[in-house]
C-alpha atoms as an extended CHARMM CRD file, in Angstrom:
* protein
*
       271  EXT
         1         1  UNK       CA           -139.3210000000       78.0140000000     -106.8730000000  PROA      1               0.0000000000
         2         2  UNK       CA           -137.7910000000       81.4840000000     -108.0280000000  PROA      2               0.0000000000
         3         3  UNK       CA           -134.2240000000       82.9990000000     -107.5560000000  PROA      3               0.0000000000
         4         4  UNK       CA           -133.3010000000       80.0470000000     -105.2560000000  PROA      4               0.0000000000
         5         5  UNK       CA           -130.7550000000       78.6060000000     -107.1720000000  PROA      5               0.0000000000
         6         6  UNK       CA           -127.2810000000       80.2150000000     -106.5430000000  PROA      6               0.0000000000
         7         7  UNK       CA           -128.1280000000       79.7550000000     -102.7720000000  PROA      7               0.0000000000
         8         8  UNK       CA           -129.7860000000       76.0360000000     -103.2280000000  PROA      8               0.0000000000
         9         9  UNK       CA           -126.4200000000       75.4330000000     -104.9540000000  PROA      9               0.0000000000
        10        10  UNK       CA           -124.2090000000       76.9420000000     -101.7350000000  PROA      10              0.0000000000
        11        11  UNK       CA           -126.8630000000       75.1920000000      -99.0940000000  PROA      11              0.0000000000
        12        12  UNK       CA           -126.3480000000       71.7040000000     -101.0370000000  PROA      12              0.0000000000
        13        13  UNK       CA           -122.3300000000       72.3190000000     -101.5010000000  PROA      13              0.0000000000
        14        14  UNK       CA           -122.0030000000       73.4100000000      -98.0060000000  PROA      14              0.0000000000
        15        15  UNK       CA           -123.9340000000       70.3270000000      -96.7910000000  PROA      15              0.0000000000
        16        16  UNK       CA           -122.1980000000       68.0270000000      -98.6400000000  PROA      16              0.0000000000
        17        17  UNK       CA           -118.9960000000       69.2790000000      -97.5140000000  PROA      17              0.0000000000
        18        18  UNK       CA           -119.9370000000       68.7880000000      -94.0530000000  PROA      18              0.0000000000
        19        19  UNK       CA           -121.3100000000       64.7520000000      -94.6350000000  PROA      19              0.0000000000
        20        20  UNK       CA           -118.2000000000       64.1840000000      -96.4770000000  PROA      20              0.0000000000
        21        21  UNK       CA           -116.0370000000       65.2820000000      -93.6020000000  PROA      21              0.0000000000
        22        22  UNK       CA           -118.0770000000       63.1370000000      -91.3100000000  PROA      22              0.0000000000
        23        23  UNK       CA           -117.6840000000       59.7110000000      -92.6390000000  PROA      23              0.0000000000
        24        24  UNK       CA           -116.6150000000       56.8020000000      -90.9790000000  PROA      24              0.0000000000
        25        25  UNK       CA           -116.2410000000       59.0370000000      -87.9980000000  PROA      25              0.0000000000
        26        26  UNK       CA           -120.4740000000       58.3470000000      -86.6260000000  PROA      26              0.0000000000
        27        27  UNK       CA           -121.8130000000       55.2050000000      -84.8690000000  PROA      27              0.0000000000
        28        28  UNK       CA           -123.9030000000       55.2030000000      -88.2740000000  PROA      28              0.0000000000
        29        29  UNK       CA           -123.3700000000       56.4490000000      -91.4010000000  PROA      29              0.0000000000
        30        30  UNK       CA           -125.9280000000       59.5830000000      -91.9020000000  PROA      30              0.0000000000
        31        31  UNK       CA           -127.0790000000       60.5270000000      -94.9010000000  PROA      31              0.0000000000
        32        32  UNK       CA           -128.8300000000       64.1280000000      -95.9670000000  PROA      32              0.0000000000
        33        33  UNK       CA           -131.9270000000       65.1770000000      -98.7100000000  PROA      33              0.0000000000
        34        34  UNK       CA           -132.7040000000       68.2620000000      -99.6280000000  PROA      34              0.0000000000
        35        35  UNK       CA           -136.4710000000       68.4090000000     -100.9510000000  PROA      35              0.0000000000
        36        36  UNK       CA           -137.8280000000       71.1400000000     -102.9680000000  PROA      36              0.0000000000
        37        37  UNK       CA           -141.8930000000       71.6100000000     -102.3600000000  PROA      37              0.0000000000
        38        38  UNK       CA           -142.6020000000       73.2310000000     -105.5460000000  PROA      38              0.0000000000
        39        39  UNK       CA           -141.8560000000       71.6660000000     -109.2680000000  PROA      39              0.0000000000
        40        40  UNK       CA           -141.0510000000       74.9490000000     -110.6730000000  PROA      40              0.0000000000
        41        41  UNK       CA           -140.2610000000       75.0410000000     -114.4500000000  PROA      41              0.0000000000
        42        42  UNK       CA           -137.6180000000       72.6510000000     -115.2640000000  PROA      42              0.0000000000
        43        43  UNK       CA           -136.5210000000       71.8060000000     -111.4740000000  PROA      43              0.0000000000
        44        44  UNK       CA           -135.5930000000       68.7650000000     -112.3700000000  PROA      44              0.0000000000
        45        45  UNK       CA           -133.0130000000       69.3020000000     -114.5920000000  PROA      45              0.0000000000
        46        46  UNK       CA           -131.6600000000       71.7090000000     -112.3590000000  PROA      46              0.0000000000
        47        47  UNK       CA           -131.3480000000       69.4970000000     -109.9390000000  PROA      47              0.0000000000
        48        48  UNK       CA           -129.4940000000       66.9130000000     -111.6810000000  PROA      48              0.0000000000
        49        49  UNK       CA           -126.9000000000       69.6310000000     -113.4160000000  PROA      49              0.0000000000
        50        50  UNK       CA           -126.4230000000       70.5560000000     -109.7960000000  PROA      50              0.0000000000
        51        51  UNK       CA           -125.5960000000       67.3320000000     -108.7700000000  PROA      51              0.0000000000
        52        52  UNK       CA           -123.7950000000       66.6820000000     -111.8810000000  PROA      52              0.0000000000
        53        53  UNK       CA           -121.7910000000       69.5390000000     -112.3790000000  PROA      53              0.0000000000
        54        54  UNK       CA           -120.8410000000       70.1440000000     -108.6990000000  PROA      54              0.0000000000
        55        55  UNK       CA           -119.9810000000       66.2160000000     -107.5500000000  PROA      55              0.0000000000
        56        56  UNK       CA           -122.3600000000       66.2240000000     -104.9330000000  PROA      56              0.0000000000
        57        57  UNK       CA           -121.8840000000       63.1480000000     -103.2990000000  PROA      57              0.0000000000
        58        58  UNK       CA           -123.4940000000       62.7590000000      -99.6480000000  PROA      58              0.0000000000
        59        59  UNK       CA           -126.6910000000       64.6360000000     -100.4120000000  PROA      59              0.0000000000
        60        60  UNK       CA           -129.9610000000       63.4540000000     -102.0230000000  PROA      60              0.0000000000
        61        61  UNK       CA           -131.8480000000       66.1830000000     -103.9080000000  PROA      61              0.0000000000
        62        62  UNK       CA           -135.4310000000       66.0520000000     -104.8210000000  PROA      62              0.0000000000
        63        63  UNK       CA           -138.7480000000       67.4990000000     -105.6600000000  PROA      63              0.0000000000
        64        64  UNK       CA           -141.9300000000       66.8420000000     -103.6990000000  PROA      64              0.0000000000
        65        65  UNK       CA           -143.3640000000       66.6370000000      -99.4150000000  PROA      65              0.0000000000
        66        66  UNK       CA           -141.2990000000       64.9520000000      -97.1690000000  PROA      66              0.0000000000
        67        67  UNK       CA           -143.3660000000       62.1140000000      -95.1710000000  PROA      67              0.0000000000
        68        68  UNK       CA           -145.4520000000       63.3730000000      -92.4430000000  PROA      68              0.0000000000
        69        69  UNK       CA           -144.1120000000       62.8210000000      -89.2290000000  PROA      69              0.0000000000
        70        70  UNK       CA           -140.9520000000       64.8990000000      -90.5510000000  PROA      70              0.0000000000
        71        71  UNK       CA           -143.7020000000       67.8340000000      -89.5210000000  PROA      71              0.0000000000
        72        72  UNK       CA           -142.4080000000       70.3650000000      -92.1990000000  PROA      72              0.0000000000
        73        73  UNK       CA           -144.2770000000       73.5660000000      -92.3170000000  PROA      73              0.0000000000
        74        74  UNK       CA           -146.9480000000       72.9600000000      -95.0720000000  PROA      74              0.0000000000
        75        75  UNK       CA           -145.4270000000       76.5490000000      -96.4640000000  PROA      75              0.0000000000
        76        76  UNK       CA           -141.9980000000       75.6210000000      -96.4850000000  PROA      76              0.0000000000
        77        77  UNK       CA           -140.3110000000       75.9130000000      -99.8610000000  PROA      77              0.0000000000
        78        78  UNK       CA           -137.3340000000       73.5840000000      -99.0890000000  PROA      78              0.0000000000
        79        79  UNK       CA           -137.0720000000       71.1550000000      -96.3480000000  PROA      79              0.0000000000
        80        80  UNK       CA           -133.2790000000       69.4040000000      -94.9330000000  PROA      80              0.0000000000
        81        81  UNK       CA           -133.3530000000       66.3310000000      -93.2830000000  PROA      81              0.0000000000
        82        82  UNK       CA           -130.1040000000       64.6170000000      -92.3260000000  PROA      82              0.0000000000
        83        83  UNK       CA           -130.8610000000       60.9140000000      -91.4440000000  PROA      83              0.0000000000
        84        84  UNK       CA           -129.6070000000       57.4830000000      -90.7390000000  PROA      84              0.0000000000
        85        85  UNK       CA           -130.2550000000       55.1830000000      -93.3510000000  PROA      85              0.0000000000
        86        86  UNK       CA           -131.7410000000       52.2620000000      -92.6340000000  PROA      86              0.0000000000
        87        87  UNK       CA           -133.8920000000       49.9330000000      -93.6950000000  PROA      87              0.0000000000
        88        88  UNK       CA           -137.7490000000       51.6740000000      -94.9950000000  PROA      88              0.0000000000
        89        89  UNK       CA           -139.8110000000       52.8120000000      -92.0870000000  PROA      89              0.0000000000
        90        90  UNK       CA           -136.7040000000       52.6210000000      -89.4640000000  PROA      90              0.0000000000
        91        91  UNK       CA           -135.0350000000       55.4360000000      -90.7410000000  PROA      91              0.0000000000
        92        92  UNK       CA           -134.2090000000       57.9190000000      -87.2250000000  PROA      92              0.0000000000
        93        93  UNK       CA           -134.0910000000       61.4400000000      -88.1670000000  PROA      93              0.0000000000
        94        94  UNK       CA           -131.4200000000       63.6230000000      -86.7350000000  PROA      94              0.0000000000
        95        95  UNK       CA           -131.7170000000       67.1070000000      -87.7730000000  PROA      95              0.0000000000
        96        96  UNK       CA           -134.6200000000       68.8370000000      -89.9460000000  PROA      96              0.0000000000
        97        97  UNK       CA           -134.8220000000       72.3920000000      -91.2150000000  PROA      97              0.0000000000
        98        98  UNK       CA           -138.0340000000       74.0620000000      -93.1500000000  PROA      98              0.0000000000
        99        99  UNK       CA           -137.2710000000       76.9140000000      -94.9110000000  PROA      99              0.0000000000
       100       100  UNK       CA           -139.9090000000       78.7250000000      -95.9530000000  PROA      100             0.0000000000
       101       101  UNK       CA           -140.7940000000       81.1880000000      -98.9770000000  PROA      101             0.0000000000
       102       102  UNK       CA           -137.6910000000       83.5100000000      -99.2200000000  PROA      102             0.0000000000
       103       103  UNK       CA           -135.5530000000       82.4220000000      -96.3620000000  PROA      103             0.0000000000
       104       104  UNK       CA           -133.0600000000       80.2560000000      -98.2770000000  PROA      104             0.0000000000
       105       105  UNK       CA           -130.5530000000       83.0700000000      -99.0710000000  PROA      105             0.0000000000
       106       106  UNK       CA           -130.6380000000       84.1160000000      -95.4260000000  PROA      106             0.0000000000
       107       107  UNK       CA           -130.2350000000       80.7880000000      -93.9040000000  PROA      107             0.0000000000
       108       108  UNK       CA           -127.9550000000       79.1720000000      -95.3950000000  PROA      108             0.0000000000
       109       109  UNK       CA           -125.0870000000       79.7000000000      -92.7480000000  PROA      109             0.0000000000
       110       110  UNK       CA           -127.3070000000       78.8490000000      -90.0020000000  PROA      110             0.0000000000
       111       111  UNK       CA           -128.2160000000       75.8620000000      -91.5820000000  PROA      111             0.0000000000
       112       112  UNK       CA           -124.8220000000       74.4620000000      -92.1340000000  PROA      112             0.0000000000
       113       113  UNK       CA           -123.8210000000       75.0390000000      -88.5290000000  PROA      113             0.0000000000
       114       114  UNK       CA           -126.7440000000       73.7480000000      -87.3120000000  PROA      114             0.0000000000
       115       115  UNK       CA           -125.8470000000       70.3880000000      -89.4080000000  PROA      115             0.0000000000
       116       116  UNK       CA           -122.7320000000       70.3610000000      -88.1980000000  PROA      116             0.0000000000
       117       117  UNK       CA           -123.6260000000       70.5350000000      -84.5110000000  PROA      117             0.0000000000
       118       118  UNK       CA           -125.3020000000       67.0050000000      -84.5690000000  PROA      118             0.0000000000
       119       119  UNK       CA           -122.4800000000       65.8510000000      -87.0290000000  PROA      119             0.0000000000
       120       120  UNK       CA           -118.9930000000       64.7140000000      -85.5730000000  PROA      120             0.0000000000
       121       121  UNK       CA           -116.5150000000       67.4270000000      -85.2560000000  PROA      121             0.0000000000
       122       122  UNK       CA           -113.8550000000       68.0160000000      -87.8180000000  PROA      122             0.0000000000
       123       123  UNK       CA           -110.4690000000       66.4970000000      -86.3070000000  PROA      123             0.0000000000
       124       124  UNK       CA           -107.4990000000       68.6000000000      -86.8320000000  PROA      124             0.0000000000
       125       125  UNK       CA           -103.9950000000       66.6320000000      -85.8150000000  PROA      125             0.0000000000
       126       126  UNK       CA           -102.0220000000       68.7360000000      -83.5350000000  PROA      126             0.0000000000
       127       127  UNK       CA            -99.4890000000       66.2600000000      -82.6100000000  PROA      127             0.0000000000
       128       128  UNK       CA            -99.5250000000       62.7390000000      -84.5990000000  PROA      128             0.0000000000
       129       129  UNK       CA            -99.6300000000       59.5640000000      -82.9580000000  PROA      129             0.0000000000
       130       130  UNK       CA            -98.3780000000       56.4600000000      -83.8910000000  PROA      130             0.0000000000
       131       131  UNK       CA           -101.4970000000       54.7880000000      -86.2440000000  PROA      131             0.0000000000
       132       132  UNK       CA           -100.0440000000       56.4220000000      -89.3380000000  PROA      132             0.0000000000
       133       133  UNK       CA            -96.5420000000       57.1090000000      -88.6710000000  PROA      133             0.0000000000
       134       134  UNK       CA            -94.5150000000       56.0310000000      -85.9580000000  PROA      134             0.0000000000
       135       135  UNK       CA            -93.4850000000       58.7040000000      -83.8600000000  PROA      135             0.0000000000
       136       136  UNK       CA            -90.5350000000       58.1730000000      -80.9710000000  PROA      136             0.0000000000
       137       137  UNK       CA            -90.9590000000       57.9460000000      -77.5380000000  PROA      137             0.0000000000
       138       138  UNK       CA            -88.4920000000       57.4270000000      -74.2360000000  PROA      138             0.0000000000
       139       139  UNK       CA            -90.1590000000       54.3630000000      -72.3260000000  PROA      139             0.0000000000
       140       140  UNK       CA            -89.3350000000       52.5780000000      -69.1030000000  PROA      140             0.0000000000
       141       141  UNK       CA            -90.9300000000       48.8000000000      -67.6710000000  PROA      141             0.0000000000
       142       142  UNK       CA            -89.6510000000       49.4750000000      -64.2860000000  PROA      142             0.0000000000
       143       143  UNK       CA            -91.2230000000       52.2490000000      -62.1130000000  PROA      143             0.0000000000
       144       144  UNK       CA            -89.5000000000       55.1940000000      -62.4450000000  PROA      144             0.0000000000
       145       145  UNK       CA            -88.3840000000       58.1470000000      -59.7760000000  PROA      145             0.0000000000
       146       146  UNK       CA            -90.5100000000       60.6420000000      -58.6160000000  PROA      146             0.0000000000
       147       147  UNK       CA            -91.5760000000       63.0420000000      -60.4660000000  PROA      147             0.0000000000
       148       148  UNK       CA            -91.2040000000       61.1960000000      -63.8510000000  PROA      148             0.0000000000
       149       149  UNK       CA            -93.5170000000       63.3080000000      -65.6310000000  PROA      149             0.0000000000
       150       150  UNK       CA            -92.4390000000       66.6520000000      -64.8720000000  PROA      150             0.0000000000
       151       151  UNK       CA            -90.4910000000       68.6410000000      -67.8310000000  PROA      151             0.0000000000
       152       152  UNK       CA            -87.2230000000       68.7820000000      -65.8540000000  PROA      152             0.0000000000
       153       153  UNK       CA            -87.2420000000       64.3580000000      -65.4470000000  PROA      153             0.0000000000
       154       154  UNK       CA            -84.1140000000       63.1320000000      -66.5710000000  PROA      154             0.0000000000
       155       155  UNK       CA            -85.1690000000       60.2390000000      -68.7420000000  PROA      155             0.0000000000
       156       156  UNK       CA            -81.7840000000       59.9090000000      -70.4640000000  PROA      156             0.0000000000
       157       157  UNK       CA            -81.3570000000       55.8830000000      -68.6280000000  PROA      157             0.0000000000
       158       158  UNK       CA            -84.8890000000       55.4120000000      -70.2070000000  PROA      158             0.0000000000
       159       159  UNK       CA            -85.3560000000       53.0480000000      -73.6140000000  PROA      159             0.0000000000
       160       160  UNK       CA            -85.7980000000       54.6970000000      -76.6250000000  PROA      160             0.0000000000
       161       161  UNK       CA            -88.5030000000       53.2040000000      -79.2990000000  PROA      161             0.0000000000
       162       162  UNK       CA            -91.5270000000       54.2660000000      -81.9760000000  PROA      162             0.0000000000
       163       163  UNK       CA            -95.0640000000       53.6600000000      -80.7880000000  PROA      163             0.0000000000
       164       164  UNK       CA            -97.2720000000       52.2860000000      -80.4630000000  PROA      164             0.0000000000
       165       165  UNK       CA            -96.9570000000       50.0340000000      -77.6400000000  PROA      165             0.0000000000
       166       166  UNK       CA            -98.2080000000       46.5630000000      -76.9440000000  PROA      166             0.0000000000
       167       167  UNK       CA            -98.6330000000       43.0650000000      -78.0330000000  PROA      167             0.0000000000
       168       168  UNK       CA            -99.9190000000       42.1570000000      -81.6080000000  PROA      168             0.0000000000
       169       169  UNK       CA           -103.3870000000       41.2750000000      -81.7120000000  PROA      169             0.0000000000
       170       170  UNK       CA           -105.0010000000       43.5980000000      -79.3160000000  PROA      170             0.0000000000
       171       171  UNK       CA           -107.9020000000       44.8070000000      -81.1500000000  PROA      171             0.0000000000
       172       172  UNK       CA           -106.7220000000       48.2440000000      -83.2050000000  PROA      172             0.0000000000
       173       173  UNK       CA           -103.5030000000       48.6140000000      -81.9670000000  PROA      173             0.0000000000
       174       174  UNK       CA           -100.5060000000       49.1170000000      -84.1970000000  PROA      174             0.0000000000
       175       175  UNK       CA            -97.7240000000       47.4570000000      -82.2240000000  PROA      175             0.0000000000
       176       176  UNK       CA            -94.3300000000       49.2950000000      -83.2890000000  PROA      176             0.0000000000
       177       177  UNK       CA            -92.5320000000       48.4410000000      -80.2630000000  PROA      177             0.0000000000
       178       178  UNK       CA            -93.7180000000       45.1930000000      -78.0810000000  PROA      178             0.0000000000
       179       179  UNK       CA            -94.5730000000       46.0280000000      -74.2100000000  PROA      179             0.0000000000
       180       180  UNK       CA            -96.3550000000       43.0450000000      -72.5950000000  PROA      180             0.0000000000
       181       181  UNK       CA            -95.6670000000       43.4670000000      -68.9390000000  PROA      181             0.0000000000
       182       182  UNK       CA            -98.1320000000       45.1500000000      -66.5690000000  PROA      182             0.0000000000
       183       183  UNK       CA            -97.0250000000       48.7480000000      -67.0460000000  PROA      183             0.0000000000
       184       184  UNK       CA            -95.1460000000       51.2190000000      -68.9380000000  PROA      184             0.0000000000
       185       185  UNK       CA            -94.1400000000       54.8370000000      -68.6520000000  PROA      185             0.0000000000
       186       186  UNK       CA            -93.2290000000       57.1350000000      -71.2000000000  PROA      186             0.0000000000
       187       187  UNK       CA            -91.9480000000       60.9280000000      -72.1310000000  PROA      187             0.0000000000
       188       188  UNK       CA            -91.6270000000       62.6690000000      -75.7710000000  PROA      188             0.0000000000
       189       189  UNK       CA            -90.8000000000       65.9720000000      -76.4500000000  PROA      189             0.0000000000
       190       190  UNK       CA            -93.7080000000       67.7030000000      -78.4500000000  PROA      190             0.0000000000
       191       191  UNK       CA            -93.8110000000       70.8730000000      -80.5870000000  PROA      191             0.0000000000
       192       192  UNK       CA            -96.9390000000       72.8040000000      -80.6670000000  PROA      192             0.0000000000
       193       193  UNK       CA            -97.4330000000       75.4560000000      -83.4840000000  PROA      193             0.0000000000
       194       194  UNK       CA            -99.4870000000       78.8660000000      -82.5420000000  PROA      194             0.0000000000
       195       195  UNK       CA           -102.7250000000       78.7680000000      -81.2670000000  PROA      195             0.0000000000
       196       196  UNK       CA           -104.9850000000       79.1520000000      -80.2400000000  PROA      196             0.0000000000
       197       197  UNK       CA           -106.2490000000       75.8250000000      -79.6040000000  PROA      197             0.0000000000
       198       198  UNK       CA           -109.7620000000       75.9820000000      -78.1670000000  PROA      198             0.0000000000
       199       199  UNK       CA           -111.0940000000       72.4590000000      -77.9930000000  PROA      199             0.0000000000
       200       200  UNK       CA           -107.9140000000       70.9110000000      -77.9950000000  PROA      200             0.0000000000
       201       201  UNK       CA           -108.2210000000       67.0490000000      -76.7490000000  PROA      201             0.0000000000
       202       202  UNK       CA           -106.0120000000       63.7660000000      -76.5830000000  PROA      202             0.0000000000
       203       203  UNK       CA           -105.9240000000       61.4260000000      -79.5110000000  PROA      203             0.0000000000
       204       204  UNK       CA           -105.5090000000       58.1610000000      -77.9090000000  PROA      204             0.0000000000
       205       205  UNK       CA           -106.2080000000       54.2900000000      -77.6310000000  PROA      205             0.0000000000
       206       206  UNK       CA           -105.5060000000       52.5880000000      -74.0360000000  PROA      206             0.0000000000
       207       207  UNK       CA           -105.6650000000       49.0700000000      -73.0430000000  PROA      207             0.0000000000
       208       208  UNK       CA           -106.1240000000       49.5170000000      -70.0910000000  PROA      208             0.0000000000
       209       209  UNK       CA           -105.8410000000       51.9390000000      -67.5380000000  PROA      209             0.0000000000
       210       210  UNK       CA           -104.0460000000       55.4800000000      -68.5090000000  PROA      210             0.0000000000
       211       211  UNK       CA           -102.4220000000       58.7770000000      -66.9650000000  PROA      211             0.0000000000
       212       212  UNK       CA           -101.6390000000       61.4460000000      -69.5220000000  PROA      212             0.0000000000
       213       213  UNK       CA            -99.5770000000       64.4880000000      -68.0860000000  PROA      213             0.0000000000
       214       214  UNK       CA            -98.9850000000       67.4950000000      -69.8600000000  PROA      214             0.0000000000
       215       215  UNK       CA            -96.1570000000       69.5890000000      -68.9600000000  PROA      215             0.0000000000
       216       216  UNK       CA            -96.1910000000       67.9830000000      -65.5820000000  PROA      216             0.0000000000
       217       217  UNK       CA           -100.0630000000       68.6850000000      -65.2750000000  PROA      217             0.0000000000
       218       218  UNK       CA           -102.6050000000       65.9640000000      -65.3290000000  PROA      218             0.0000000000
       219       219  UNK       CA           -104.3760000000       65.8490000000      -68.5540000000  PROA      219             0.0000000000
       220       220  UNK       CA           -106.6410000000       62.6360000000      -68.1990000000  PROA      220             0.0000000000
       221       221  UNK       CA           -107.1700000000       59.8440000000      -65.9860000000  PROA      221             0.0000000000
       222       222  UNK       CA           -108.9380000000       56.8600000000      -67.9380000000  PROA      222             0.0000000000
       223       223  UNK       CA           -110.2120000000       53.5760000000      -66.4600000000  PROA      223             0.0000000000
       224       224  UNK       CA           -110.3200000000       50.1150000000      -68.3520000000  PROA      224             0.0000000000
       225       225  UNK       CA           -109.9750000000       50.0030000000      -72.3510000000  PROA      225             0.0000000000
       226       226  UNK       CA           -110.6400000000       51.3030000000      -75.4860000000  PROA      226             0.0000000000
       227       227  UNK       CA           -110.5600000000       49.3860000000      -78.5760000000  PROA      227             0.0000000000
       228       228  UNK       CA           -109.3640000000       51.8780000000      -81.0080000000  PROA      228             0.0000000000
       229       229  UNK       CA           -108.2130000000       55.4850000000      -81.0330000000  PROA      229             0.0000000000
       230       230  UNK       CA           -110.8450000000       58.0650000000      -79.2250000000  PROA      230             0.0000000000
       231       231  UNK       CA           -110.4770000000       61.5640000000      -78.3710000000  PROA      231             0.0000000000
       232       232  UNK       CA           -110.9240000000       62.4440000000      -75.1350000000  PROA      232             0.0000000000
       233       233  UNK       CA           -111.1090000000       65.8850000000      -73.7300000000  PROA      233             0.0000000000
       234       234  UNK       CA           -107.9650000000       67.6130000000      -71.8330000000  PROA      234             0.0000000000
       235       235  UNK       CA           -108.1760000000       68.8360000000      -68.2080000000  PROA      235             0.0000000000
       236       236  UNK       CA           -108.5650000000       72.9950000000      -68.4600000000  PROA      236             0.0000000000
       237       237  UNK       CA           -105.5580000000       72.6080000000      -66.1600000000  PROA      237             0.0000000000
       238       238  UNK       CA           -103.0370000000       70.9760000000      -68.6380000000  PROA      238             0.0000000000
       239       239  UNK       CA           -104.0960000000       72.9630000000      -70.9490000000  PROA      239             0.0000000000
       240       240  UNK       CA           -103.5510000000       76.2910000000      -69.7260000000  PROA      240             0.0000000000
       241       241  UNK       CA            -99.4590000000       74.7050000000      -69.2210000000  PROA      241             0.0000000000
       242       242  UNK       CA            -99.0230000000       74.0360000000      -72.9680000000  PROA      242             0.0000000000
       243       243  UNK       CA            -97.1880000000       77.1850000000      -74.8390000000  PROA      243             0.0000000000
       244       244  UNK       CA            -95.9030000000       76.8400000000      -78.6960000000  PROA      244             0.0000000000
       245       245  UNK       CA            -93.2760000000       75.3340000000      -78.8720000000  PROA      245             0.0000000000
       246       246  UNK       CA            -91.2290000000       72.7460000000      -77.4390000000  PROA      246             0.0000000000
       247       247  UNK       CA            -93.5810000000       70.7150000000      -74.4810000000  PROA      247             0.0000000000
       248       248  UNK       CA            -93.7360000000       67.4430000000      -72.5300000000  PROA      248             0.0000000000
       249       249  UNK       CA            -96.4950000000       65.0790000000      -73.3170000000  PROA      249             0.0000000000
       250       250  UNK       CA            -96.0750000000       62.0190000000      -70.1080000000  PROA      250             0.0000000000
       251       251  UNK       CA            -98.1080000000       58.7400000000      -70.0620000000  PROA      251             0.0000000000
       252       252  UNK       CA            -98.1870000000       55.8040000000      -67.6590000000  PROA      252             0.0000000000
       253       253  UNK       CA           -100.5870000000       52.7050000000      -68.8920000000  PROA      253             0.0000000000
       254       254  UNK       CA           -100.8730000000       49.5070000000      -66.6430000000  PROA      254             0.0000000000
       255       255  UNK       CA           -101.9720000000       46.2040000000      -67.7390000000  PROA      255             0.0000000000
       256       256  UNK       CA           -104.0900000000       43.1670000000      -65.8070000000  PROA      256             0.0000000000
       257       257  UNK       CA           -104.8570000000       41.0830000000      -68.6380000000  PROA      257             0.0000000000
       258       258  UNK       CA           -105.5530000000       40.3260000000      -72.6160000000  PROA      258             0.0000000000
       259       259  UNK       CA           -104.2000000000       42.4580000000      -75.1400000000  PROA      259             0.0000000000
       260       260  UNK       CA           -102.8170000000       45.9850000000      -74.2460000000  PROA      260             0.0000000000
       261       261  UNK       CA           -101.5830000000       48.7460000000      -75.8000000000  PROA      261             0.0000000000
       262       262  UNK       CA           -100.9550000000       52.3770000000      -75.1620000000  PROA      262             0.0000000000
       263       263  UNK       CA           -100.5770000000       54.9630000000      -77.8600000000  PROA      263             0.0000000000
       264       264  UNK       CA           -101.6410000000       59.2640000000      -77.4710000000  PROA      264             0.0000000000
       265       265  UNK       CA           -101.3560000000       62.2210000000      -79.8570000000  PROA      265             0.0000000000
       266       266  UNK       CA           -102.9390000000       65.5740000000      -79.7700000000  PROA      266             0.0000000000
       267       267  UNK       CA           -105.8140000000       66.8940000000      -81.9560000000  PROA      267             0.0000000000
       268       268  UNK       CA           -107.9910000000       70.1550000000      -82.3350000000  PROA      268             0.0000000000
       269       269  UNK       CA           -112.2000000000       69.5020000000      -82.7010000000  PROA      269             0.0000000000
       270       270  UNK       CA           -113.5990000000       71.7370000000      -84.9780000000  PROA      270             0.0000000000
       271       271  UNK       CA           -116.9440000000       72.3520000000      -85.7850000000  PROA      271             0.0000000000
């Protein structure tokens, strides 16, 4: 291997970044090596400084072919495999890259994006929910007027309390204020900051069925449950209604039976 090191060390750093960004957030953990084909004069040691010195910490580095159904290029220099460990011989292979003699410095970049398109997206909060921090909400048990989610409601009769809301035990929920009747409304005043916000989606966990209204627009419309907090993406409607600043953020949940709970927030995917 020859004048590969500065951008081995950026590919590997880069990499690792990404993995580290993307635990706990994938069905599976994945994992990442990065195999060099050639045992070039003290490689090895190389390698391990780089590890060492650097505090790599999601990505395997190493020296030799990768099995054969990986179907690297026989004149690849360095190979990338991101993976799901498992256990020997049920490993599933998500992403592979062969780089072959001289393309390293070139590639890096498209590497790293390419890893992160099969890796979760980076989740930016926009507006916080309740899960960390309790954040305050106006809330009603009994139907409310027409019109309840539009800007201009007058919600001043309306409770006031911190989400989330819902009855202890319902699986992930963090119950701040107990509902346990079969549906709530509620309004909060949001602040955005500047955009712009391109993949902008709800942060939310619903048990059961949800309406999320955005400035008076329809945002989502979600059936049955969720079991913890999932983003879900934002009608192009809604969000061509949102402008910095002060905004309306609307949600109606309804409940038939077992635990419920309703809490939303606002968050950017990045990739």
């Amino acid at each position: 291997m020859r004048d590969t090191s500065d951008p081995l060390t950026s590919l590997v750093k880069k990499i690792d970044q990404r993995m580290q960004a993307a635990v706990g957030k994938t069905p599976r953990e994945l994992g990442a090596y990065v195999l060099v084909m050639n045992n070039g004069s003290g490689l090895d040691q190389r390698l391990r400084r780089l590890a060492e010195t650097e505090a790599i910490k999601r990505v395997a580095l190493g020296i030799g072919a990768p099995p054969a159904d990986y179907a690297v290029a026989n004149e690849a220099d360095v190979t990338v495999v991101v993976y799901s460990p498992a256990r020997r011989g049920d490993q599933r292979v998500t992403a592979n890259f062969a780089l072959r003699k001289g393309e390293l410095k070139d590639r890096i970049d498209d590497i790293v994006k390419a890893i992160g398109d099969v890796l979760p997206p980076q989740v930016h909060t926009v507006v916080a929910h309740s899960r960390e921090k309790e954040q305050l909400w106006r809330y009603t048990l009994a139907r409310p007027g027409e019109g309840w989610f539009k800007p201009d409601f007058n919600d001043s009769s309306w409770k006031s309390g911190p989400g989330g809301f819902g009855t202890v035990g319902t699986p992930g929920a963090v119950v701040r204020t107990v509902w346990n009747t079969d549906a709530i409304w509620l309004r909060r005043e949001i602040r955005l900051p500047e955009g712009p916000f391109t993949h902008l989606h709800l942060q939310l966990h619903h048990d059961e069925d949800a309406e999320v209204y955005l400035n008076g627009v329809l945002a989502a419309k979600l059936i049955g449950y969720t079991t913890g907090y999932k983003e879900v993406a934002i009608s192009e409607a809604a969000r061509k209604a949102l402008r910095p600043g002060a905004n309306v953020l609307a949600v109606s949940c309804k409940q038939t039976g077992g635990g419920q709970y309703i809490d939303v927030g606002l968050v950017e995917l990045k990739r």
